[in-house]
C-alpha positions in Angstrom: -48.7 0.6 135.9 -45.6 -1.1 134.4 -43.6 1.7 134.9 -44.3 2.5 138.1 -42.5 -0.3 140.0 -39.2 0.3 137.8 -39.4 4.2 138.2 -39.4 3.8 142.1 -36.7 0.7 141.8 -35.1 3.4 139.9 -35.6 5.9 142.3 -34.1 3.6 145.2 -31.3 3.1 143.5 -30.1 6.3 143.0 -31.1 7.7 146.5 -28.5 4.6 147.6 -25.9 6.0 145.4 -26.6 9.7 145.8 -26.2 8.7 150.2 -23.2 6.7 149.4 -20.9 9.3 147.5 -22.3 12.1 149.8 -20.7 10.1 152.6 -17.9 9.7 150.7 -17.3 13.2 150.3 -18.3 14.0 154.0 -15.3 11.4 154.9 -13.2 13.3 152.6 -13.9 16.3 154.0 -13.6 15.8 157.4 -10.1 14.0 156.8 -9.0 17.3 155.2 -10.5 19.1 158.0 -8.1 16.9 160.4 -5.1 17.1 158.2 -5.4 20.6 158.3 -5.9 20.6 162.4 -3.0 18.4 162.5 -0.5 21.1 160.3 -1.5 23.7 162.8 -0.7 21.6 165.7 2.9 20.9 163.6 3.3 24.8 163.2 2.3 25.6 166.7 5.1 23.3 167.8 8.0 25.3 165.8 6.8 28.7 166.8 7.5 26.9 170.5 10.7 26.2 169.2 11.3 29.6 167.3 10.1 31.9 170.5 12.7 29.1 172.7 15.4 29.7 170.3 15.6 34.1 170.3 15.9 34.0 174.2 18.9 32.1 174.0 22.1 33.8 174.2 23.7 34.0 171.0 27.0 31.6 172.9 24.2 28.6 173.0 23.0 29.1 169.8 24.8 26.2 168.4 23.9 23.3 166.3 23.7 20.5 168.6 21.6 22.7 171.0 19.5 23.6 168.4 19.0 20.2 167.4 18.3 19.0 170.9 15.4 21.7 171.2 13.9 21.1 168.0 13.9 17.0 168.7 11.7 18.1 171.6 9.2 18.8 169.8 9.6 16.1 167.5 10.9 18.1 164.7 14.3 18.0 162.7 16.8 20.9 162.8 18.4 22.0 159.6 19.3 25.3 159.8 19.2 29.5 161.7 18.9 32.4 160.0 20.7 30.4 157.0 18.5 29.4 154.1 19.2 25.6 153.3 20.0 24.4 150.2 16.8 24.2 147.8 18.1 20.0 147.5 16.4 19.7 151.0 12.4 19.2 150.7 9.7 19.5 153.1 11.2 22.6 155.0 9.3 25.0 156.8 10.4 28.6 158.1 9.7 30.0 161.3 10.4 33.4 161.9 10.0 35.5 165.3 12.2 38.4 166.9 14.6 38.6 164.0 15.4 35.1 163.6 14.7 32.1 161.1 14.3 28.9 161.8 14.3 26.7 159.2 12.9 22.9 160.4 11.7 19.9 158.8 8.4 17.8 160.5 7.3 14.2 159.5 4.2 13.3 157.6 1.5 14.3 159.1 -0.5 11.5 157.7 2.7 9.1 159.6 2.7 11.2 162.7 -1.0 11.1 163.3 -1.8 7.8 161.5 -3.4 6.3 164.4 -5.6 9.3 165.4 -6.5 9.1 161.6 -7.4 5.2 162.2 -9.2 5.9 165.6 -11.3 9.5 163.7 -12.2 7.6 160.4 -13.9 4.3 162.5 -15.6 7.1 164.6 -17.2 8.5 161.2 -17.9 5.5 159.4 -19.5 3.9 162.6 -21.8 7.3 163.0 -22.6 7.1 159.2 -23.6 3.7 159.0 -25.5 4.2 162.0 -27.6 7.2 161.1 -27.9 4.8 157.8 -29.5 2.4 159.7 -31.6 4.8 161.9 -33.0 6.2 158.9 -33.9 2.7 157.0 -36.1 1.5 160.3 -37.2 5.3 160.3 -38.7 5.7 156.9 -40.9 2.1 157.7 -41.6 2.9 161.2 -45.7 2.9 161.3 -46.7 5.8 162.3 -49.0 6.6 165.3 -52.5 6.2 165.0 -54.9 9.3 164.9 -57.5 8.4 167.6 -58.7 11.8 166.8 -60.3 11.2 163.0 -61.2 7.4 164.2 -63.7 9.4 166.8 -64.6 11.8 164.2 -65.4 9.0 161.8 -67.2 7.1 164.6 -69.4 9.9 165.7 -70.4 10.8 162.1 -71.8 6.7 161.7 -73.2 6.8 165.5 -76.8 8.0 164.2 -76.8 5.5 161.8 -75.7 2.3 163.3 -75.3 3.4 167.8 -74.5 -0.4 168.9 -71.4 -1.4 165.4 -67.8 -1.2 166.8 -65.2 -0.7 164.0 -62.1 -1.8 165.0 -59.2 -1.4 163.1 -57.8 -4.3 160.5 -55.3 -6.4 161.5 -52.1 -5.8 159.6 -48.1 -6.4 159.9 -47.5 -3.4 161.8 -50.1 -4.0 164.8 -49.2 -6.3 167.5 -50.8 -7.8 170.1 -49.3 -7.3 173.9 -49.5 -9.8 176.6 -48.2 -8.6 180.3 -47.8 -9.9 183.4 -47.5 -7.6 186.5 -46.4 -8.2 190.0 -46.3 -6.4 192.6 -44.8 -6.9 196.6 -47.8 -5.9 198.4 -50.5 -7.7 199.8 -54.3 -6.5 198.8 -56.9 -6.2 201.4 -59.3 -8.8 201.7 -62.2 -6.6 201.0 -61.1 -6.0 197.8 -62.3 -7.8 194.7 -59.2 -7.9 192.2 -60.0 -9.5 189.0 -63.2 -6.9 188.9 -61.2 -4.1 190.5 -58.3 -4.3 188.0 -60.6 -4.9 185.1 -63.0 -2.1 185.8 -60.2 0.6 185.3 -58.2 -0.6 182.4 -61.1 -1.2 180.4 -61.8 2.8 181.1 -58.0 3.5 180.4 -57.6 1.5 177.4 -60.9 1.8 175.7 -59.4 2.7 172.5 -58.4 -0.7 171.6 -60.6 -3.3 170.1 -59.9 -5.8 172.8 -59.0 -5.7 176.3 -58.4 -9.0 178.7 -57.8 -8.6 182.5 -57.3 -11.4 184.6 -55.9 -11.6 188.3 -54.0 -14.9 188.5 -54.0 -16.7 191.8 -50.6 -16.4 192.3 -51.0 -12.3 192.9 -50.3 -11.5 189.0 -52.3 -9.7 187.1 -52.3 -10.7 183.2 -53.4 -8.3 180.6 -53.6 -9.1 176.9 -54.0 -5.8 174.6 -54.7 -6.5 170.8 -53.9 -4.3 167.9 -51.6 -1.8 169.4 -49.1 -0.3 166.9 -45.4 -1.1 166.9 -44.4 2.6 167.7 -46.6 2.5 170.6 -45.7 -0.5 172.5 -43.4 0.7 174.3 -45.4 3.7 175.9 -48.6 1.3 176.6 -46.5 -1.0 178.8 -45.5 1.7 181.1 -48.7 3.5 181.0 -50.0 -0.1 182.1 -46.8 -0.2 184.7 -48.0 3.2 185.7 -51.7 2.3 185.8 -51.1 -0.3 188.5 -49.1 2.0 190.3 -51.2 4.3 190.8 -54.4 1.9 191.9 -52.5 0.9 194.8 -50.9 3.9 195.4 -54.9 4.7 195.9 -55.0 1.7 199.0 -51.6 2.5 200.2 -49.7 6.4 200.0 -46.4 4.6 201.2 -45.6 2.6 198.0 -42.8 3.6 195.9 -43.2 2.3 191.8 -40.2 -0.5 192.4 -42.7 -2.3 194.1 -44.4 -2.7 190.9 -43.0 -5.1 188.1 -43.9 -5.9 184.6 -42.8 -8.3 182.1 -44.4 -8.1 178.6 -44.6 -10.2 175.3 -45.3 -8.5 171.9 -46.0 -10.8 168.7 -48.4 -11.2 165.5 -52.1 -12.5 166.2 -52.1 -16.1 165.5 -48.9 -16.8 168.0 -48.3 -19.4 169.4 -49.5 -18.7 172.8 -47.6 -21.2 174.7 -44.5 -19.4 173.8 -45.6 -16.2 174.2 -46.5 -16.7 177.9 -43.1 -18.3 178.4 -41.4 -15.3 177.1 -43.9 -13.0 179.2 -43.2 -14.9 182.0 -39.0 -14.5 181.3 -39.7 -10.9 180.9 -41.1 -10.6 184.2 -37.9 -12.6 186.0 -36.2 -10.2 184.6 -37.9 -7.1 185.8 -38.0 -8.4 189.1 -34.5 -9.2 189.4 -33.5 -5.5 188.1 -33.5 -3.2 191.1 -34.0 -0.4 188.4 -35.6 -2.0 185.7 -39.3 -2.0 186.3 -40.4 -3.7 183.1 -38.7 -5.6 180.7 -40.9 -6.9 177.0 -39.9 -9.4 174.8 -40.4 -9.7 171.0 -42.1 -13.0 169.5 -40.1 -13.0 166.3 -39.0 -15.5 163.7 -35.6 -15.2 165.8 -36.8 -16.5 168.9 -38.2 -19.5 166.8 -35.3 -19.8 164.8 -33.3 -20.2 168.1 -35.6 -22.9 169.3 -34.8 -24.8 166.4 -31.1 -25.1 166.4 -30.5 -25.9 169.8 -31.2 -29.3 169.9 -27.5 -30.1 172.0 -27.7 -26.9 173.8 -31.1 -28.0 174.9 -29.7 -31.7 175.8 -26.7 -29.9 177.3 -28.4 -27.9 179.8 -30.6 -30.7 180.9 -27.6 -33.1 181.7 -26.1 -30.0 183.7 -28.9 -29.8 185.3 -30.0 -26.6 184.7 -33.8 -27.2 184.9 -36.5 -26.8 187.1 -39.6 -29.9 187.9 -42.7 -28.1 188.0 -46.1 -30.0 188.9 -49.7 -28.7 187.5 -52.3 -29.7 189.8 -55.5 -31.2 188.4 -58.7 -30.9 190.6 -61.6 -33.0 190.3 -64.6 -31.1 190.2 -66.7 -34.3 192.4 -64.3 -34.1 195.4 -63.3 -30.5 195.0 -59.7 -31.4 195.1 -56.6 -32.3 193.8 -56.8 -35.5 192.1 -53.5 -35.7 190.6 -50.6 -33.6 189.4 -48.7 -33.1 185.9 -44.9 -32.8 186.0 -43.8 -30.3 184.0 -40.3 -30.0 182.7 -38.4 -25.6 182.7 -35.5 -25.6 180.9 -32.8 -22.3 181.2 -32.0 -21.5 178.0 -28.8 -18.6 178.3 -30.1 -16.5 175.5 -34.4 -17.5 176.1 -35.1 -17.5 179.4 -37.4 -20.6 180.8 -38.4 -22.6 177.9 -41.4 -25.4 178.4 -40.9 -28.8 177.5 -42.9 -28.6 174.7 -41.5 -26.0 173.1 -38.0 -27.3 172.1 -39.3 -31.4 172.4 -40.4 -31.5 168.6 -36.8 -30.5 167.8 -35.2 -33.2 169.5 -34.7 -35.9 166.7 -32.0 -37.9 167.8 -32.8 -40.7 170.2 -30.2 -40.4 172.5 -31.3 -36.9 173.3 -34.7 -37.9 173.4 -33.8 -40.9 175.9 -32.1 -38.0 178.1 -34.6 -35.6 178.4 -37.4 -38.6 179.4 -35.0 -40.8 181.4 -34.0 -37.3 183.9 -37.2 -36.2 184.2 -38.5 -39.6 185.3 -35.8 -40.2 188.3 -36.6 -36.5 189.4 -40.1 -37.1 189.6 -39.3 -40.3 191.3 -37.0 -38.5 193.5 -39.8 -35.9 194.6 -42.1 -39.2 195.4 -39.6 -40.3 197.7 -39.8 -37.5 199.7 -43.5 -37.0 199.7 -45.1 -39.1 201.9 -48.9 -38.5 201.0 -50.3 -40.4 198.2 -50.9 -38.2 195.2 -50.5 -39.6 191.7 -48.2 -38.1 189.4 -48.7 -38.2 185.8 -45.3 -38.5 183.2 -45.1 -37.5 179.6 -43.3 -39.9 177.7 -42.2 -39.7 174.5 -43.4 -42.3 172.0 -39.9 -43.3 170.6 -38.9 -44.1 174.2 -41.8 -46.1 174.3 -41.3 -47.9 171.1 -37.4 -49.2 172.1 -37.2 -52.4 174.4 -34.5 -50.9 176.4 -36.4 -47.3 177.8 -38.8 -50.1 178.5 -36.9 -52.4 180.8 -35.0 -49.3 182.0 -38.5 -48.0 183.2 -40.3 -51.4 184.6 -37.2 -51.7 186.7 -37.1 -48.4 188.1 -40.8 -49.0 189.0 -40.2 -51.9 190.5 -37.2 -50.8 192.7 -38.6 -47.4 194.0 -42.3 -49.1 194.5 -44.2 -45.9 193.1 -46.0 -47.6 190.1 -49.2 -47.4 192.0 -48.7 -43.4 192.3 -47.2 -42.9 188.8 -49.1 -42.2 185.7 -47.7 -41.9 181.9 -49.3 -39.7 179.6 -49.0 -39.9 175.8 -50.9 -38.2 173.0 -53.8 -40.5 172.1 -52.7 -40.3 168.1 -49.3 -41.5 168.7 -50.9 -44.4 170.6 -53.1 -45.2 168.0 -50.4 -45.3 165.6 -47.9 -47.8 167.5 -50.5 -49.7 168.8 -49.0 -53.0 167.5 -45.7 -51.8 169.1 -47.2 -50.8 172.3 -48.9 -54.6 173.3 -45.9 -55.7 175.1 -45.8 -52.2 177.1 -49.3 -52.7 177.9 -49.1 -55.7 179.2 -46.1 -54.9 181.6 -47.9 -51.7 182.7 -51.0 -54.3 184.3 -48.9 -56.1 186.0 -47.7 -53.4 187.7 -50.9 -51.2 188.1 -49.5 -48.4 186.5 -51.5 -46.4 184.3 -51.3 -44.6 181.3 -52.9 -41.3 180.6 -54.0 -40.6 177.1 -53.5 -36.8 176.3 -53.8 -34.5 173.0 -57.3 -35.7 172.6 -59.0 -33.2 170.0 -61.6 -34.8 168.1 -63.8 -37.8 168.7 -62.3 -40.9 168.1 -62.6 -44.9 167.2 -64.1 -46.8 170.8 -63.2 -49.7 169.7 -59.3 -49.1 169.6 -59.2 -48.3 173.5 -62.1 -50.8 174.4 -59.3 -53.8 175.4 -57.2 -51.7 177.0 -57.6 -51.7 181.0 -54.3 -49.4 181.7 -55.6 -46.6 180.3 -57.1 -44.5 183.0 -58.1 -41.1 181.9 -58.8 -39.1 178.7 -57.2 -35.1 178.5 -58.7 -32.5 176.1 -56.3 -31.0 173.8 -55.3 -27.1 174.9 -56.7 -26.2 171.6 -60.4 -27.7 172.2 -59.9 -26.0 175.3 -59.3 -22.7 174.8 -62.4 -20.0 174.4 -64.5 -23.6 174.2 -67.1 -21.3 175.8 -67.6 -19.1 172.1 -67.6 -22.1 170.1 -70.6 -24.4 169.2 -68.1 -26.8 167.3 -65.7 -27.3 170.1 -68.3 -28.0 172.2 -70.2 -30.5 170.4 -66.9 -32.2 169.8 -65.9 -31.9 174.0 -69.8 -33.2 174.1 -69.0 -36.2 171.7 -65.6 -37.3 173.5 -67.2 -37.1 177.0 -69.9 -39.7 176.0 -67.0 -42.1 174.8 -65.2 -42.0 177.7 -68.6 -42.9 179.1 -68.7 -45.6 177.0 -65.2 -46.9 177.8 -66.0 -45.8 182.3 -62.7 -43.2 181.9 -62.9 -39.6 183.3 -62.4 -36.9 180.7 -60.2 -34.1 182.1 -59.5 -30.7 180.3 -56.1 -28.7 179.9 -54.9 -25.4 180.1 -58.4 -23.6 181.6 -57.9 -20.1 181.8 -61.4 -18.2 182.5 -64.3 -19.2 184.4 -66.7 -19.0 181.7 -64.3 -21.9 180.3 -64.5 -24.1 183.7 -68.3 -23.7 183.9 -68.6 -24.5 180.4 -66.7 -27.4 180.7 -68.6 -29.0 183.5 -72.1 -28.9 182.1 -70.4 -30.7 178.9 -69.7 -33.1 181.6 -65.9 -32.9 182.2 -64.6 -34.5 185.8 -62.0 -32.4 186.1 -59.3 -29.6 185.1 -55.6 -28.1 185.2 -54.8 -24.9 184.3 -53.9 -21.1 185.3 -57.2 -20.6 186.6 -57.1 -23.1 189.2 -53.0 -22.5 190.0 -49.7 -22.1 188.5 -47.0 -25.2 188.3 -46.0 -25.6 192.0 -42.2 -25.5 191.6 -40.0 -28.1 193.4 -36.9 -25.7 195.2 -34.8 -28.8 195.7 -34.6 -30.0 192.1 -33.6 -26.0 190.7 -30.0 -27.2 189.3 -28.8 -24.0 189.1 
């Protein structure tokens, strides 16, 4: 068993070497080959001169013309039907009609040296390319053989009808999220979500899971797990071509331009916040692509890797002003309405697209960047306040650094007090990092009474201490953390926590809202644990505000 490792090490090692003196040679060869091609070319050009020289008359036949002629074709003249002395080297003979010309030609390796350069690049580029080709080709997964895995299920259906197997979740399966768009307006008659649904569950049966979801703003978002790397590529157009064809089925006069898809592939576990950012990137691109009808993105350590070392690109961009102020609406489920809105902050990133707040925000460190990114986003929303003239409350994350210094503090009071929107501005902030600077956070307190603004405690994903938040009058409102959010419907835990939190904000008279709702069994599930009210992608999208695009 020892062995076996250091035989195949062995093995590796030698295949490397055996590839790298084979190309060797092949380079070898093929300069040979051109040296060779290049003599011919040199001999081609004295028969020229030869076959020039026997027409002339025998009068013109002299030296200087000679030498003139030959210099034309880049070749030195020594001597006619006279052998030179055998002190002169490098001579060549040419002989045609009776005559001999005897001529002497540069290197070829010095007459040709830059088509040499230009050949040997060529080679060594297409070798080290097929090198490459065949290093991702040997660990390229192969193809899965839907054929045995029916075999294999039909030989267990007598024994156990109703037991899916699906396949194990390993490095080379990948999960694809996609969001598709398309120009066209659907009938009214037609149900979507259960239209769409209905026929990729028959088209992509073969995969262990299979989400559909029509999104109020007219996309549709698919999420297929466990698809293997060699066939994500052909799954997103069959999905592109899918679509097609179903309205092709309501309408013979579309063409498949109409139709655009932007895609995310990634490992399960993902951070799913990113990987609808990228998804949603994708599809900018595809619709902005006259001939590009779909466009995926990776999820890779690269991406992340990006994320984290742009801390001043990030800052940069924001002071340029190369962001978009999105709001998420939240709807109270007693009134049926909008109750209040979120602003959310877009940043675009030249090499990543639209990146949310949240993903680049715990990669600021520095204070000053940190006092940028909250200070802008603060006299935008202001901004967009001024210009509205209903009377819809806006809620602010802050971060809690900012609200830890004096001088973000008096910066903020004042602006409050000179725009006069502190009765329609909230400010959220996670309910651990309150906690935590509590001590630090009495003066703020205090300041946000007098001025009846409120804060919004956020992030909230376990039950927590009453007592801590039973002084406090500014806080108005509790939000659910996306993770006790998400697929709360298939988890007991989640719910009894949701169930616990709900009865302390009882306790303490504050509404409990919930983030990030994404199905309806979520949103029903929510209000008989006795939430008030929700944001999310079920209800809407982040209504985007033109005028502050700085770009």
């Amino acid at each position: 068993m020892v062995m076996k490792p250091l035989f195949k090490r062995v093995i590796d090692t030698l295949s490397k070497w055996y590839l790298a003196i084979t190309a060797l040679l092949l380079v070898c060869f093929l300069n040979a080959l051109l040296i060779h091609l290049f003599h011919l070319q040199v001999h081609q050009r004295g028969m020229q001169v030869i076959q020039a020289v026997s027409v002339l008359p025998e009068t013109e036949k002299t030296d200087d013309k000679l030498e003139a002629l030959s210099r034309q074709h880049n070749l030195q003249f020594i001597a006619l039907n006279v052998k030179p002395p055998s002190q002169i080297n490098n001579v060549d003979a040419f002989k045609f009609a009776g005559s001999t010309l005897y001529v002497r030609h540069p290197k070829v390796w010095r007459e040709y040296a830059m088509q040499l350069v230009m050949f040997n690049l060529l080679f060594i580029g297409l070798l080290a390319f097929g090198y490459r080709w065949w290093l991702i080709y040997r660990v390229r997964p192969k193809s899965f053989h839907r054929q045995h895995q029916q075999m294999i299920a039909i030989e267990t259906e007598d024994v156990l009808p109703t037991i899916q197997h699906p396949r194990s979740t390993d490095e080379n399966l990948f999960n694809i999220f996609a969001l598709i768009k398309w120009s066209y307006h659907l009938s009214d008659d037609i149900d979507a979500q259960q239209y769409f649904s209905i026929q990729f569950h028959k088209r992509f049966s073969a995969y262990p899971r299979c989400s559909v979801k029509y999104l109020n703003s007219g996309a549709l978002a698919v999420t297929l797990e466990q698809v293997s790397w060699g066939d994500v590529s052909s799954i997103s157009k069959k999905m592109h071509e899918e679509v097609f064809q179903l309205l092709l089925a309501n309408r013979g006069d579309l063409s498949r331009k109409v139709v655009k898809l932007g895609g995310c592939y990634y490992q399960p576990k993902s951070d799913q916040t990113q990987v609808y950012q990228l998804a949603r990137s994708a599809l900018s691109i595809a619709a902005n692509n006259a001939w590009q009808h779909i466009h995926l993105t990776p999820l890779n350590k690269t991406h992340e890797i990006s994320i984290k070392n742009s801390e001043e690109d990030f800052i940069q961009y924001i002071e340029k002003g190369r962001f978009i102020l999105f709001f998420q609406p939240l709807f109270c489920f007693a009134t049926q309405d909008i109750s209040q809105s979120e602003a959310l902050l877009r940043v675009r990133h030249e090499k990543l697209g639209l990146i949310a707040a949240k993903q680049f925000v715990p990669q600021l460190h520095s204070k000053e960047s940190l006092w940028t990114l909250d200070t802008l986003i603060i006299e935008h929303t202001f901004n967009v306040l001024k210009k509205d003239a209903g009377h819809l409350l806006v809620s602010v994350n802050v971060h809690v650094i900012n609200w830890c210094e004096p001088k973000f503090a008096l910066w903020l009071f004042e602006k409050l007090k000179q725009s006069k929107l502190s009765n329609r501005v909230l400010f959220e902030m996670a309910l651990d990092d309150f906690c935590q600077h509590r001590q630090s956070l009495e003066r703020v307190i205090e300041q946000l009474d007098e001025l009846d603004t409120g804060l919004v405690l956020d992030r909230v994903s376990e039950p927590f201490n009453v007592i801590d938040l039973k002084q406090v009058k500014s806080i108005k409102a509790l939000k659910l953390a996306f993770d006790l959010v998400h697929n709360i419907d298939e988890s007991l835990m989640q719910q009894k926590a949701v169930r616990r939190i709900v009865r302390q904000g009882k306790q303490l008279d504050l509404p409990v809202y919930a983030v990030g709702v994404e199905t309806q069994s979520e949103l029903q599930c929510l209000q008989r644990l006795g939430v008030k009210g929700a944001q999310g992608y079920y209800f809407s999208e982040p209504l985007q505000q033109l005028e502050l695009a700085g770009y």
